[in-house]
TORKOL-898544 format. One line per 8 residues: their letters; for each residue z, x, y negated of C-alpha. Coordinates in steps of 0.001 Angstrom, whole numbers, plus 500000, padded with zeros to 6 digits. Last residue first. Layout:
BEGIN
A = Z,X,Y; ...
END
This chain:
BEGIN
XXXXXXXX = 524861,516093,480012; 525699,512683,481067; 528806,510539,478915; 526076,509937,475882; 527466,506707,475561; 524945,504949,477365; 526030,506684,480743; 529563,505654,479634
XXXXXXXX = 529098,502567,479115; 527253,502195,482307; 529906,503633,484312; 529091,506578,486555; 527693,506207,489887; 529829,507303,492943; 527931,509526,495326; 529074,509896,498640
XXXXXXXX = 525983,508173,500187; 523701,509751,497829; 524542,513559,498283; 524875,512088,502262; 520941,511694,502491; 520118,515245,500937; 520602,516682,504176; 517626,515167,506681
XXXXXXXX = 518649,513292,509647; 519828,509688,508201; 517521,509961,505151; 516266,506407,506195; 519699,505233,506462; 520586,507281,503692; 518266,505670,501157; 518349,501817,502418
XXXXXXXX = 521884,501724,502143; 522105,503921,498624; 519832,501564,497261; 521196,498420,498284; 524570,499647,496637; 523486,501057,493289; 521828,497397,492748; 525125,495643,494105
XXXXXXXX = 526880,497907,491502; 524725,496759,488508; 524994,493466,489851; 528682,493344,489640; 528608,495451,486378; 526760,492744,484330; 522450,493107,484933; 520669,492095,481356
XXXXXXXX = 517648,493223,482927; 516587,495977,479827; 520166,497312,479844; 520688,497685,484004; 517658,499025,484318; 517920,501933,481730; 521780,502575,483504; 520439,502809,486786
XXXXXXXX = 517443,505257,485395; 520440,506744,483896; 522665,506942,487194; 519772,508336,489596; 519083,510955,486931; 522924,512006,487207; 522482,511895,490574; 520187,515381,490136
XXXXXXXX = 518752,515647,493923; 517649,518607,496055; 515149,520632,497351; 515275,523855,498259; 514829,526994,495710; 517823,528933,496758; 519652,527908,493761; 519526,524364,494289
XXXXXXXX = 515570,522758,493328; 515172,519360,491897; 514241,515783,492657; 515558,513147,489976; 511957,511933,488954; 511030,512335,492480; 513012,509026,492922; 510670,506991,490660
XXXXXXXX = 508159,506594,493465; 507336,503433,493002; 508389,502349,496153; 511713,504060,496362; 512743,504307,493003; 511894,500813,491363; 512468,498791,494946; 515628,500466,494715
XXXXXXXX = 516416,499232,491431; 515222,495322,491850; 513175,493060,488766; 510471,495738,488109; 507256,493512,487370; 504934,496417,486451; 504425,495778,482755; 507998,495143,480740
XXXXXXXX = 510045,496570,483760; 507714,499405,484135; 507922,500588,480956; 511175,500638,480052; 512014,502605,483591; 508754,505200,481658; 510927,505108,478984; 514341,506454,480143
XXXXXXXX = 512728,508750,482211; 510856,510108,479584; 514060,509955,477406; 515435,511853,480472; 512854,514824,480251; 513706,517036,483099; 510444,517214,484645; 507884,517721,481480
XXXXXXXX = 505392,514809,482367; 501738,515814,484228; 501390,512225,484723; 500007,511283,488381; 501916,508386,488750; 500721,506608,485612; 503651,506613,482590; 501736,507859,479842
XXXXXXXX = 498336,506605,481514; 499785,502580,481506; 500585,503495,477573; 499997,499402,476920; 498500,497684,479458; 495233,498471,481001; 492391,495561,482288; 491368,496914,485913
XXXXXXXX = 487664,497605,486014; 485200,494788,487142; 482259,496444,488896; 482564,494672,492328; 485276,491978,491211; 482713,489528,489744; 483084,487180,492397; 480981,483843,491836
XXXXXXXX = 481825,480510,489551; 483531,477777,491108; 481905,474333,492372; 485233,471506,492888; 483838,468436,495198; 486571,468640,496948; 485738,468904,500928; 481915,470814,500238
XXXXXXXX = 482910,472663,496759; 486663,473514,497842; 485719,474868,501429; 482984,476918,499812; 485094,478822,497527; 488004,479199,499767; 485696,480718,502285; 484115,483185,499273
XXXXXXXX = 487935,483870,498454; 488276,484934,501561; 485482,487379,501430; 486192,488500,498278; 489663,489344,499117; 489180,491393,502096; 486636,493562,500071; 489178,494173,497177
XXXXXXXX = 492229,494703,499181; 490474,496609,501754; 491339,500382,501317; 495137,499223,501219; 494145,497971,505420; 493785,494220,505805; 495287,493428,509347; 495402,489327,509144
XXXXXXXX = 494403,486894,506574; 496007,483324,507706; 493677,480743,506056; 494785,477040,505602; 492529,474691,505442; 493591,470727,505162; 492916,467747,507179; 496511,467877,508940
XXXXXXXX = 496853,471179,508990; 493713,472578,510082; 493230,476764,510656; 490891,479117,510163; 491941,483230,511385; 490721,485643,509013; 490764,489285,510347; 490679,492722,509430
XXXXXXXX = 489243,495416,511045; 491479,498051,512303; 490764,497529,515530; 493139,497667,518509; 493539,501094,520321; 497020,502217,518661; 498668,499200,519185; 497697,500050,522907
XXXXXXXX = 495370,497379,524645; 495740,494458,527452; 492901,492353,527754; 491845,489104,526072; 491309,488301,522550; 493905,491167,520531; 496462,490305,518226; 495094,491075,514672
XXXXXXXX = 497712,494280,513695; 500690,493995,511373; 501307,497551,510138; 504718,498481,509515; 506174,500963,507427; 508832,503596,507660; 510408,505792,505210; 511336,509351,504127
XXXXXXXX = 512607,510767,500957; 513842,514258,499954; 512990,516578,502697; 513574,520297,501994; 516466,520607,503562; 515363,519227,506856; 512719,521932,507604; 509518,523204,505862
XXXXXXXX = 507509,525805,506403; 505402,527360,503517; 506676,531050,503422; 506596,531020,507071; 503192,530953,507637; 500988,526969,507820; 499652,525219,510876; 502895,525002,513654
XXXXXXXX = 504850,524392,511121; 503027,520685,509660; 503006,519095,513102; 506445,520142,513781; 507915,518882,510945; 506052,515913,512156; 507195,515384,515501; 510824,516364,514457
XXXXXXXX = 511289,514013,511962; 509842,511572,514628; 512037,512238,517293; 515044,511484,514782; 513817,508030,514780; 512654,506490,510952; 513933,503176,510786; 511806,499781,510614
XXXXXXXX = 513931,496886,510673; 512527,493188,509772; 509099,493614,511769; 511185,493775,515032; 508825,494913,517898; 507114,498078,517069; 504504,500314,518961; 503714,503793,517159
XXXXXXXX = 500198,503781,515907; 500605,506951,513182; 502403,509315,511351; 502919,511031,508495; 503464,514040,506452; 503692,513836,502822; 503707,517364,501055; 504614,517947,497152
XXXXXXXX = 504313,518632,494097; 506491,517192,491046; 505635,515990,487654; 505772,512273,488209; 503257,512433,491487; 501530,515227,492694; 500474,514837,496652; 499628,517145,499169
XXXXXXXX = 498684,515858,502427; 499432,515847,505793; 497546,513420,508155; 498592,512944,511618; 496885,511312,514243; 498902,510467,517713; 497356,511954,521105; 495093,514825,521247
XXXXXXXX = 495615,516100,518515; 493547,516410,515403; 495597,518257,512570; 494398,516857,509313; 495330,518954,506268; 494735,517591,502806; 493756,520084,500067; 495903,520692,496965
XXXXXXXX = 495776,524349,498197; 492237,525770,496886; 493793,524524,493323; 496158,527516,493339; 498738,527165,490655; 500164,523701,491072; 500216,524566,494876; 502181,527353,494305
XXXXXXXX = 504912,525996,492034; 505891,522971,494230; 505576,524737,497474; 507713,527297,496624; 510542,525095,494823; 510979,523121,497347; 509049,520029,498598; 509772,517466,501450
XXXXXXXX = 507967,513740,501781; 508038,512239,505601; 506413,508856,506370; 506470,507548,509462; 503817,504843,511001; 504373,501572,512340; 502127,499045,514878; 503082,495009,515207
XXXXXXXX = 501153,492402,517017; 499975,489837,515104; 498387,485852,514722; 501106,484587,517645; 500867,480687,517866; 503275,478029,517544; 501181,475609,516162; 504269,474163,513842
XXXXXXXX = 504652,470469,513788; 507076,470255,510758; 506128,473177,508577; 507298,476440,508391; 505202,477766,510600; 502742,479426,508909; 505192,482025,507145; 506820,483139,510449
XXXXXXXX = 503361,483715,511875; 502221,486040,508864; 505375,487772,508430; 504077,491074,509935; 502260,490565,506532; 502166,487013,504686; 498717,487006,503229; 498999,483250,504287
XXXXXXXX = 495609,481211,501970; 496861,477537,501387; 494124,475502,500649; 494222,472163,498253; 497663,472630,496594; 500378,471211,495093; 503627,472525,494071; 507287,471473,494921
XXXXXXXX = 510222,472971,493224; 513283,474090,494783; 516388,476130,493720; 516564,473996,490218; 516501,476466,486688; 519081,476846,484329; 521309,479134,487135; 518577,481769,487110
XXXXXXXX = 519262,484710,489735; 515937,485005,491616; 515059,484070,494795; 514152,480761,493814; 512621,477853,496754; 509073,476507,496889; 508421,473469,498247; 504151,473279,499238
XXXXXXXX = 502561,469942,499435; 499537,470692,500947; 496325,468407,499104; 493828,465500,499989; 495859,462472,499100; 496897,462425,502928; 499753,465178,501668; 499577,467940,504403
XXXXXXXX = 502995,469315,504549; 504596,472441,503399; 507858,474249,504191; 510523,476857,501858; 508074,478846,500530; 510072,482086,498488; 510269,483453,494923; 511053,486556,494333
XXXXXXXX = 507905,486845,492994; 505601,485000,491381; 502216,485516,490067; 500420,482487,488527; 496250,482357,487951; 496446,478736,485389; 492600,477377,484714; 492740,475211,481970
XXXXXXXX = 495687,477522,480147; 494162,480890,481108; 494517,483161,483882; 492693,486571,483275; 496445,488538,482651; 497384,487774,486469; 494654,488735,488218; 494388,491676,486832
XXXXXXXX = 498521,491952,487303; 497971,491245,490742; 495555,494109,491093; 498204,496253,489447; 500849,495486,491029; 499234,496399,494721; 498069,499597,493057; 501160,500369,491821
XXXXXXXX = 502763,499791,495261; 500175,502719,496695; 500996,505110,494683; 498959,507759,493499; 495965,506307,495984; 494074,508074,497632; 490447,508910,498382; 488493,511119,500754
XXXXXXXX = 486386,514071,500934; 485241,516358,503622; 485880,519560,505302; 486087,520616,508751; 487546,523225,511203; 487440,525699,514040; 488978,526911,516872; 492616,526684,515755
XXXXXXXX = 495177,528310,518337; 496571,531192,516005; 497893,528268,513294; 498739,530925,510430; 496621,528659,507397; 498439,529813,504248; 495554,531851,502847; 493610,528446,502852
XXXXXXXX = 489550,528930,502475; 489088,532431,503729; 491991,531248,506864; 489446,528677,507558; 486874,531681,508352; 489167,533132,510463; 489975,530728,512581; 486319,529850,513179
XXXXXXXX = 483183,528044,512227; 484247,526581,509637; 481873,524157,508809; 481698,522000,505396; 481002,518335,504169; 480017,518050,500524; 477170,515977,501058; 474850,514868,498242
XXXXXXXX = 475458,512433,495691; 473194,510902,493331; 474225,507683,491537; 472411,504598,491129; 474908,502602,492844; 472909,501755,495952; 472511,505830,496143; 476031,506354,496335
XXXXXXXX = 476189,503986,499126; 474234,506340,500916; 476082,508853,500188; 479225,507196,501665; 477228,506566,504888; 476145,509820,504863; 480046,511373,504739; 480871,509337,507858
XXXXXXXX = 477494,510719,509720; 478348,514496,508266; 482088,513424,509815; 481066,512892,513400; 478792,515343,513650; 481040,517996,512620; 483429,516428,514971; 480818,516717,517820
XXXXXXXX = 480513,520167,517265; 484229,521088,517302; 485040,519699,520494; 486682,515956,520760; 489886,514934,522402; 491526,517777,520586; 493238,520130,522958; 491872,523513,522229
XXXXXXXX = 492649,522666,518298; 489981,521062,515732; 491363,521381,512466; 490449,518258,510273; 490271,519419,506723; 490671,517093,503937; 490039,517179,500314; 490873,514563,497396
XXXXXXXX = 489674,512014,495189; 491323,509265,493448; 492507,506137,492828; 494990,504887,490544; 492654,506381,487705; 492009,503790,485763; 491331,501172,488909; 487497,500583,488717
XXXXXXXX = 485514,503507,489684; 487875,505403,492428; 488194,501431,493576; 484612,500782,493978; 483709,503944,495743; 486670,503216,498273; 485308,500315,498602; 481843,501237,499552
XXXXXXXX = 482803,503773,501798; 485236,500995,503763; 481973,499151,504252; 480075,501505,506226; 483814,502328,508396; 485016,499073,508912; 481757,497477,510176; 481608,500082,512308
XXXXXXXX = 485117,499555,513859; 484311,495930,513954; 480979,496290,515502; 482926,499212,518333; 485437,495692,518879; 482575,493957,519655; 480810,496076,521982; 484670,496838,523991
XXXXXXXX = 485306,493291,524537; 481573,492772,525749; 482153,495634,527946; 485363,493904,529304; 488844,495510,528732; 491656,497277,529743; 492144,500211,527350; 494585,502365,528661
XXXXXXXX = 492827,503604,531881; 489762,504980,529588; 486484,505872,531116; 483399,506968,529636; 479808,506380,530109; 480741,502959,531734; 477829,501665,528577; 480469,499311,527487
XXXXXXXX = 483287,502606,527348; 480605,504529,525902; 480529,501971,523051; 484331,501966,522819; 484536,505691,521915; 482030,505617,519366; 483762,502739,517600; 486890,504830,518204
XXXXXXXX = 485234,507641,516345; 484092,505810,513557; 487730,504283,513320; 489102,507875,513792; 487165,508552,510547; 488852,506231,508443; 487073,504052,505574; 489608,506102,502727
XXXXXXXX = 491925,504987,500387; 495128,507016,502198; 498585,506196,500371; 500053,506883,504164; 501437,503534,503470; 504573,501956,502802; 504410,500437,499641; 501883,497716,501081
XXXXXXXX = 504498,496988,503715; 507276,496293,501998; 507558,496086,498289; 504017,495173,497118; 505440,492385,494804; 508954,492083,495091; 510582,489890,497745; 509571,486288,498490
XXXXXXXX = 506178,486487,497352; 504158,483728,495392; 500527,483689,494260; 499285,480325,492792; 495314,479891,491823; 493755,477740,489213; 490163,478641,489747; 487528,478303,487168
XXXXXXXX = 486804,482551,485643; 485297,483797,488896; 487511,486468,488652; 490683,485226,488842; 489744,484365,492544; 488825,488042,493100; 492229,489083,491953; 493864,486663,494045
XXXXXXXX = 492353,487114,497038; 493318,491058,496403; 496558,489867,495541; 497353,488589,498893; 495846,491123,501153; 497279,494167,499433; 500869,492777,499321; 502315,489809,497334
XXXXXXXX = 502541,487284,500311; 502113,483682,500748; 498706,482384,498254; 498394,478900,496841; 495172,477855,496394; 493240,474796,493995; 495973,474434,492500; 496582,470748,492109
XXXXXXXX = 498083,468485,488811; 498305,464997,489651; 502405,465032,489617; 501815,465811,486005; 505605,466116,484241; 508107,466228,486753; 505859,468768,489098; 504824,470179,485724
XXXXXXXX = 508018,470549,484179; 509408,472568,487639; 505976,474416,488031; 506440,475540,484085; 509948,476771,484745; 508754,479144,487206; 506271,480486,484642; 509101,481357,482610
XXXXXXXX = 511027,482978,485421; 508102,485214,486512; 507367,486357,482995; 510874,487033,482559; 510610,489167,486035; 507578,491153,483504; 503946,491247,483494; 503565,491574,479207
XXXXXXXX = 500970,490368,477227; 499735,493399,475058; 495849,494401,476658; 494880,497679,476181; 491260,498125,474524; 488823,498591,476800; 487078,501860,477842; 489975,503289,479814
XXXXX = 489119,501024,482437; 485854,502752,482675; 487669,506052,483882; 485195,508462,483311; 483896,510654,485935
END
């Protein structure tokens, strides 16, 4: 497939923290300036669900629309993920689940709820599923190759809730909707779902398959995303570069909302506080806007409430998943060589999914594990538990032989993110039983619309945002008087930047190559809105850049990489030594306490980095 993107010329205006600070500055003149001027949205939150409104509101080419985030864009929960860009075939299943539950086919002790409860949530789940295909279609086509295809194979053990059969059923009805939707698009595709029948005849397809218990298994294809953060920044970045002067789209982050009120000249006034170190500019300005849209995350209800008569009421209850990435020097070279391997495997037990995939990101192959629908209560500290290391090192042992298993020296990063889920509408239901579907809850404050956008899964952002920006669109032509044009978003490609492919994800880059390094960093800060270094590492991905192999072939990291993408940041933010070390600092925290049981955690703790005049010096070999 070509990637259309690739088509158009790249585009040369920078999306860079300077970018942020300038446009922050034009908010302060304008508030002083043109006290008349209104957006005609502002948008809380910089993750999937906020920049895909925003995205599809640049779109339409006559909307002035104001994201803001407090932290970096896409930097908690939308860098989190399981990277998956798929519809979700437990959500088909579920939906299945829920209508025998209505039809008291089926009984389920932890789901207390009435059939009409159960009928709608199965439309949900179905809805998810038929038009999750669709997106997922979209994106492979329209985001340069942030998207992609890849394999699966669900094994089907003794005690899998469903038998082989039904599975296989299950999946060639998942796979049919996305040929169908091939079809719409003018494109023929036929299904590429496959049986095995048997232990054996998966072990034809994977050599490395030694789980004796299996009883069968089957294939089908997905998407995912390189990296999920990039994604994020890149939709926002869209958005972002099809603003113009008449009709301003702004992206800020690091930069907080302090309170709003309903102004009775028809508009929110919105104070805005900086995040950012800029001692020129005020801490506070105040915009104005017609709607407010909260993309806000698990922060959803904290967001909304920052006004003077808050509602008070809960929009989310809170589920998290693991994420476990090890490698070593046998993995890394054998799946690079054997193309039958870069395959995802999807155990199906009987309680908690896992997926376990393969991934190749900045030179480097490896396996994430993770995990899902395990409860949470505190959205601001998500740690990975020791039981969970275990749970999913397990998961992956018990399928592959011994040359493939993995253990605590071969795990280089691991981290925890946090889904907030719609609450539910009645009875009482497990985190992991509420639907996936997302939600848009209306609300009046004052005489004004504000939107909170609940539960929009990384598959969504496009889909979610259309359909709130269609709300947004009809609320400001029958209360304003303002008519906007329509959503173009479903064959718009991404605009490129300048060498985005160079330095995409899934570069095939010489490992080792610090002026690489050195410019990819570059790169990102003048084009990805890098403005933090352990955002850069960690959610990027940046960290496998230093990932290597000890003399036994397990994995293991070279700190002096650590120090010169420190150093590289450091130049091109104009960071003086006490930031530089408060940088080093919040990464190392965040690092080993989510490394806390695996052994490359305390390289990083007791590492000291060197001097940046040193580093540029020439001082590492």
């Amino acid at each position: 497939m070509v990637k259309s993107s690739s088509l158009r010329p790249p585009v040369t205006r920078t999306f860079a923290m300077t970018d942020v600070v300038r446009q922050y500055r034009e908010l302060v003149e304008e508030d002083a300036a043109d006290p008349a001027r209104v957006h005609d949205t502002l948008i809380v939150g910089g993750g999937a669900a906020g920049a895909g409104v925003l995205r599809d509101l640049a779109s339409r080419g006559d909307v002035s629309a104001l994201l803001v985030d407090r932290g970096p864009f896409g930097g908690e929960t939308s860098s989190k993920t399981g990277k998956a860009i798929h519809p979700g075939i437990r959500y088909l299943r579920m939906a299945f689940h829920r209508m025998l539950l209505a039809a008291h086919l089926r009984r389920d002790p932890k789901i207390r709820q009435s059939s009409l409860q159960h009928l709608r949530s199965a439309w949900l789940d179905l809805q998810l599923v038929w038009y999750g295909t669709r997106e997922r279609k979209i994106l492979l086509e329209t985001t340069g190759g942030t998207v992609e295809e890849i394999p699966n194979i669900v094994f089907v053990l003794p005690d899998s809730p469903e038998k082989k059969w039904s599975v296989f059923f299950g999946i060639s009805l998942y796979d049919l909707f996305t040929t169908l939707w091939a079809w719409c698009g003018l494109v023929p595709r036929f299904s590429r779902v496959k049986v095995f029948r048997d232990r054996a005849a998966l072990h034809r397809e994977l050599p490395h398959l030694a789980a004796s218990d299996v009883v069968g298994g089957i294939r089908y294809w997905d998407g995912k995303a390189n990296n999920d953060k990039i994604l994020v920044v890149k939709t926002i970045r869209d958005a972002y570069l099809r603003g113009g002067p008449e009709h301003p789209i702004r992206a800020l982050c690091h930069v907080e909302v302090d309170g709003y009120e309903w102004d009775p000249a028809g508009y929110f006034r919105v104070t805005l506080a900086r995040r950012f170190a800029d001692d020129s500019l005020p801490e506070t300005v105040v915009v104005r806007a017609r709607t407010i849209t909260n993309a806000a995350g698990p922060w959803i209800d904290e967001a909304r409430h920052r006004t003077a008569e808050p509602d008070g009421r809960r929009s989310v209850a809170y589920s998290r998943g693991t994420h476990l990435e090890a490698t070593n020097r046998f993995i890394h070279e054998t799946i690079a060589a054997d193309p039958r391997l870069q395959v995802g495997l999807v155990p199906l037990n009987a309680e908690r999914q896992h997926y376990l995939r393969p991934f190749h990101q900045h030179g480097l192959w490896y396996v994430q594990c993770t995990t899902t629908d395990r409860g949470q209560q505190d959205p601001y500290r998500t740690v990975p538990e020791a039981d969970e290391y275990e749970e999913l090192l397990h998961s992956y042992n018990d399928l592959v032989d011994d040359r493939w298993k993995i253990d605590r020296r071969d795990i280089f990063n691991v981290f925890c993110g946090i889904r907030p889920l719609a609450s539910t509408d009645g009875g009482e239901i497990s985190v992991k039983d509420i639907s996936r579907m997302f939600r848009i809850h209306r609300r009046v404050v004052g005489d004004g619309l504000l939107l909170d956008l609940v539960n929009v899964k990384l598959t969504d952002i496009r889909w979610a945002g259309q359909v709130v920006s269609g709300i947004l669109a009809r609320e400001l032509r029958d209360r304003h008087g303002r008519r906007i044009g329509r959503s173009t978003t479903k064959r718009l490609p991404f605009l490129p930047v300048v060498d985005e492919q160079r330095y995409a994800p899934d570069h095939p880059a010489t490992r080792g190559d610090r002026e690489f390094i050195r410019a990819k960093a570059a790169h990102h800060v003048t084009y990805q809105m890098v403005g933090s270094y352990s955002d850069y590492l960690l959610n990027t991905g940046a960290v496998r850049d230093a990932v290597v192999f000890d003399a036994d072939g397990r994995a293991d990291l070279d700190l002096s990489v650590l120090d010169l993408v420190l150093a590289e940041l450091a130049e091109r933010l104009g960071w003086d030594e006490a930031r530089r070390r408060a940088e080093w600092t919040a990464f190392q925290e965040i690092y080993t306490r989510n490394m806390a049981y695996a052994d490359l955690g305390a390289r990083v703790r007791d590492h000291e980095p060197v001097k940046v005049d040193r580093l540029m010096a020439g001082g590492v070999d």
